[in-house]
C-alpha positions as CSV (number, residue, x, y, z in Angstrom):
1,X,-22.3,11.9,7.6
2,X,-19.8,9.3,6.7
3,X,-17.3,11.8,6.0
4,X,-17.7,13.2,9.8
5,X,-17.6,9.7,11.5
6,X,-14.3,9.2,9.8
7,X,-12.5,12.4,10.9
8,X,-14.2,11.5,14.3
9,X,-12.6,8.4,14.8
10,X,-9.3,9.2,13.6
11,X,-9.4,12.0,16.0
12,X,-9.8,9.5,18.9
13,X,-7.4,6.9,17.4
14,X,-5.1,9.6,17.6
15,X,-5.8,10.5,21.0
16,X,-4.6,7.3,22.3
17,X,-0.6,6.2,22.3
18,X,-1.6,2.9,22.1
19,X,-0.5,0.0,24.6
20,X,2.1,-2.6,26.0
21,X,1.6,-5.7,28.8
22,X,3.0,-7.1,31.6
23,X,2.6,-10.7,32.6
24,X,-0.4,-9.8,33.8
25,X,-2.2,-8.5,30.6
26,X,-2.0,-4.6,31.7
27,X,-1.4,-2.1,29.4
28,X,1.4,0.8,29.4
29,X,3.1,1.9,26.2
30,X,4.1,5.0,25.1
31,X,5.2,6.2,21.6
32,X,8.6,6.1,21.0
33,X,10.8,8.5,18.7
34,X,13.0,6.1,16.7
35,X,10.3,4.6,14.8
36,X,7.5,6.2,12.5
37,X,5.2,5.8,9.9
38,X,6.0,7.8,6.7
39,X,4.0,8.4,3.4
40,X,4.4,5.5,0.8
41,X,4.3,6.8,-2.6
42,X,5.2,5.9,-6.2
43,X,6.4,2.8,-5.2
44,X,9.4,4.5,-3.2
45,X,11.0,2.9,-0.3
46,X,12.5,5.2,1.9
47,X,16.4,4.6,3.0
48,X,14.9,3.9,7.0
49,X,12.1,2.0,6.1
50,X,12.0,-1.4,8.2
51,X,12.7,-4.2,5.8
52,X,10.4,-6.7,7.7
53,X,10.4,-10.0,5.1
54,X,10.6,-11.3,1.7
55,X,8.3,-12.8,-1.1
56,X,8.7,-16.0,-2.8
57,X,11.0,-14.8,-5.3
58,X,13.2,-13.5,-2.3
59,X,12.4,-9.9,-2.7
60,X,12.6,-7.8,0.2
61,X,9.3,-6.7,1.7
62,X,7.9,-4.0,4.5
63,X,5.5,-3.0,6.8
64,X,2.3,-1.0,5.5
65,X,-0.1,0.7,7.5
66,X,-3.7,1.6,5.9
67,X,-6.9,2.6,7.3
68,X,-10.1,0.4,6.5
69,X,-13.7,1.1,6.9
70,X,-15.9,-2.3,6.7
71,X,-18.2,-4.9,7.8
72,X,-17.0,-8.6,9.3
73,X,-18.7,-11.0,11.3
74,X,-21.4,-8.6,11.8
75,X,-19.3,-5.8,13.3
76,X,-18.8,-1.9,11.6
77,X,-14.8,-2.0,12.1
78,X,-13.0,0.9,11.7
79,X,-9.0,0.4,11.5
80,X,-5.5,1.0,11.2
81,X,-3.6,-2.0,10.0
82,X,-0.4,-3.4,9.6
83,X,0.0,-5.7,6.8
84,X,2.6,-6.8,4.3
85,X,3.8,-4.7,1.8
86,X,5.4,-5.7,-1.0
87,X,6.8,-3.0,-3.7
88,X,6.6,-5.7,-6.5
89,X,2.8,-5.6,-6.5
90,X,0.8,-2.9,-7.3
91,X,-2.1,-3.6,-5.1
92,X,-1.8,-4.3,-1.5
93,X,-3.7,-6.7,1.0
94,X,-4.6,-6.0,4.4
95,X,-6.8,-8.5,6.9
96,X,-9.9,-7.3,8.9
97,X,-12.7,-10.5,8.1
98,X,-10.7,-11.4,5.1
99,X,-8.7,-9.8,2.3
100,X,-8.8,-6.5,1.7
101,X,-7.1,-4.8,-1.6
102,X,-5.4,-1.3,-0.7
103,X,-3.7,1.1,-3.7
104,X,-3.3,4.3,-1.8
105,X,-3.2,5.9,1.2
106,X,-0.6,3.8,2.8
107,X,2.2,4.3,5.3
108,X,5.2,2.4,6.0
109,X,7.1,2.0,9.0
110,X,10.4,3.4,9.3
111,X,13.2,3.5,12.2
112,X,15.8,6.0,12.7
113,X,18.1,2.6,13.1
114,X,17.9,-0.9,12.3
115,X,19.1,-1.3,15.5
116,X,16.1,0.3,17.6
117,X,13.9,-3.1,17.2
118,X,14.4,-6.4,16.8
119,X,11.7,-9.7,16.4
120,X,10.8,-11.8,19.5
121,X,9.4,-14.9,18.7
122,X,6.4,-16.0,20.5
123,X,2.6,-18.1,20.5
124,X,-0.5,-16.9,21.5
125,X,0.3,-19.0,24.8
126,X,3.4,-17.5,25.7
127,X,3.1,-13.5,24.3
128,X,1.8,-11.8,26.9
129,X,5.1,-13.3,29.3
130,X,7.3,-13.1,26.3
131,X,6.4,-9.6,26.1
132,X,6.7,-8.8,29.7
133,X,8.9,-5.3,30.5
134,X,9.1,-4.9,26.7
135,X,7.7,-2.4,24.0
136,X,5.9,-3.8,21.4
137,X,5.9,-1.5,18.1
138,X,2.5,-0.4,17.7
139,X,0.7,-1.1,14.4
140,X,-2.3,0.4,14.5
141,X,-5.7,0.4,16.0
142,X,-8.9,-1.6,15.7
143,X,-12.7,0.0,16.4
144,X,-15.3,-1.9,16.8
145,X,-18.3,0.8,16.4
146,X,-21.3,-1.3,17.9
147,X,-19.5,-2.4,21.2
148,X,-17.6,0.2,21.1
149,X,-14.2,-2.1,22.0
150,X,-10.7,-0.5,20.7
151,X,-7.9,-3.3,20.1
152,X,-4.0,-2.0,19.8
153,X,-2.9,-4.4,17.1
154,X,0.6,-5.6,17.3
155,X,3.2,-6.2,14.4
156,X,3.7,-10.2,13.6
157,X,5.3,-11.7,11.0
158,X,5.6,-15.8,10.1
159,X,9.0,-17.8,11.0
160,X,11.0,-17.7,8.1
161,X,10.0,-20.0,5.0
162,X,9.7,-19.6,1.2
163,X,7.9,-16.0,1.9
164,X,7.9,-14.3,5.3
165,X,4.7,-12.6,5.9
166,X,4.2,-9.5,8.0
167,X,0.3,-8.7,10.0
168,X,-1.8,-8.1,12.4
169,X,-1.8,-9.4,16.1
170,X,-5.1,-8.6,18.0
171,X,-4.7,-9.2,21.6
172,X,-8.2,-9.2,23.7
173,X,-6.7,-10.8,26.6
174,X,-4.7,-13.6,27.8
175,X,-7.0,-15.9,26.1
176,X,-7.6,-14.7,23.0
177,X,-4.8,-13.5,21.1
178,X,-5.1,-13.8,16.5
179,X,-2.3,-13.5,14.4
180,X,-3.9,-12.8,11.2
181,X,-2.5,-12.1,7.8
182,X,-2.9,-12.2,4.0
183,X,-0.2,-15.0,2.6
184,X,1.2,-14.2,-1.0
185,X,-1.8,-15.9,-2.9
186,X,-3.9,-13.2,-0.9
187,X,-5.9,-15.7,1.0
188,X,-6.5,-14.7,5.1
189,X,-4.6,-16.9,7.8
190,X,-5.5,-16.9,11.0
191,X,-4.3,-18.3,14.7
192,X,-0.5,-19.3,12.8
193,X,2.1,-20.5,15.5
194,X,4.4,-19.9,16.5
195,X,5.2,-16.4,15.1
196,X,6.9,-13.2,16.0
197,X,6.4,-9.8,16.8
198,X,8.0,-6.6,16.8
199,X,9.7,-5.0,19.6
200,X,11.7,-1.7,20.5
201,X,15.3,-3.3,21.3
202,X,16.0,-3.3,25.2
């Protein structure tokens, strides 16, 4: 039964392109060709793969895509989300209601060109006008089943520091807008600003 849901939902997550906003919080994005998510295995980075930050030792680090399955804050979420992935570590960290370790089935994002995106920086204030007339990468999706409410989630990442952390930006509307990711001790942060998120190069 669990099995079925599963295929269910990634059926409809598929079935949707996913979304961009205007200044007024509407919604019109379309995949676009130059970016994509390819397999991640063995460790191997592919040659286009985005390089998105770096750990505290420096090390270069991407973005990772993995579907989740779980329970926070009393919701059954089903998800596909961005996080930071780092290929130093053998076990990754995503962030849906806290930390959540991930070994296989990840993607990472690639680009046919560096040059095809760029980071914007923004706050939860100013996104949705920062973002106005431009295309957000799309990270994933987030289903929550008792609602049922579908969130695109955006690609963030902090300012740069000791580590730069990619994750997940929820946007509900113009008033409630999460940056949330898992830091390099694998503790969830939440509401972090100001930020910056990833966008197709105008």
């Amino acid at each position: 039964m669990k099995f079925t849901l599963l295929i269910a939902l990634a059926v409809t997550f598929l079935a949707d392109p996913g979304l961009a906003f205007d200044k007024e919080g509407k919604s019109d994005l379309k995949w676009y060709l130059d970016c994509y998510w390819r397999q991640y295995l063995d460790g191997e980075i592919p040659s286009d793969a985005v390089q998105a930050g770096h750990d505290m030792l420096q090390r270069p680090t991407y973005i990772g895509q993995a579907l989740v399955y779980t329970v926070a804050f009393n919701q059954t979420i089903y998800a596909e989300v961005p996080f930071n992935l780092n290929p130093f570590t053998e076990t990754q960290f995503l962030g849906v209601g806290g930390p959540i370790a991930v070994q296989s089935h990840i993607k990472i994002l690639c680009c046919a060109s560096e040059k095809s995106v760029e980071w914007v920086r923004t706050t939860p204030e100013r996104i949705f006008f920062d973002l106005a007339n431009r295309k957000p990468v799309l990270g994933g999706q987030q289903l929550h089943l008792e609602e049922p409410i579908k969130h695109d989630l955006l690609i963030g990442r902090t300012l740069p520091s000791k580590e730069q952390i990619v994750g997940k930006i929820l946007m509900n509307n113009a008033d409630h807008v999460i940056f949330y990711y898992v830091n390099g001790s694998n503790t969830a942060m939440l509401r972090v600003s100001p930020y910056e998120v990833l966008v197709y190069k105008a």
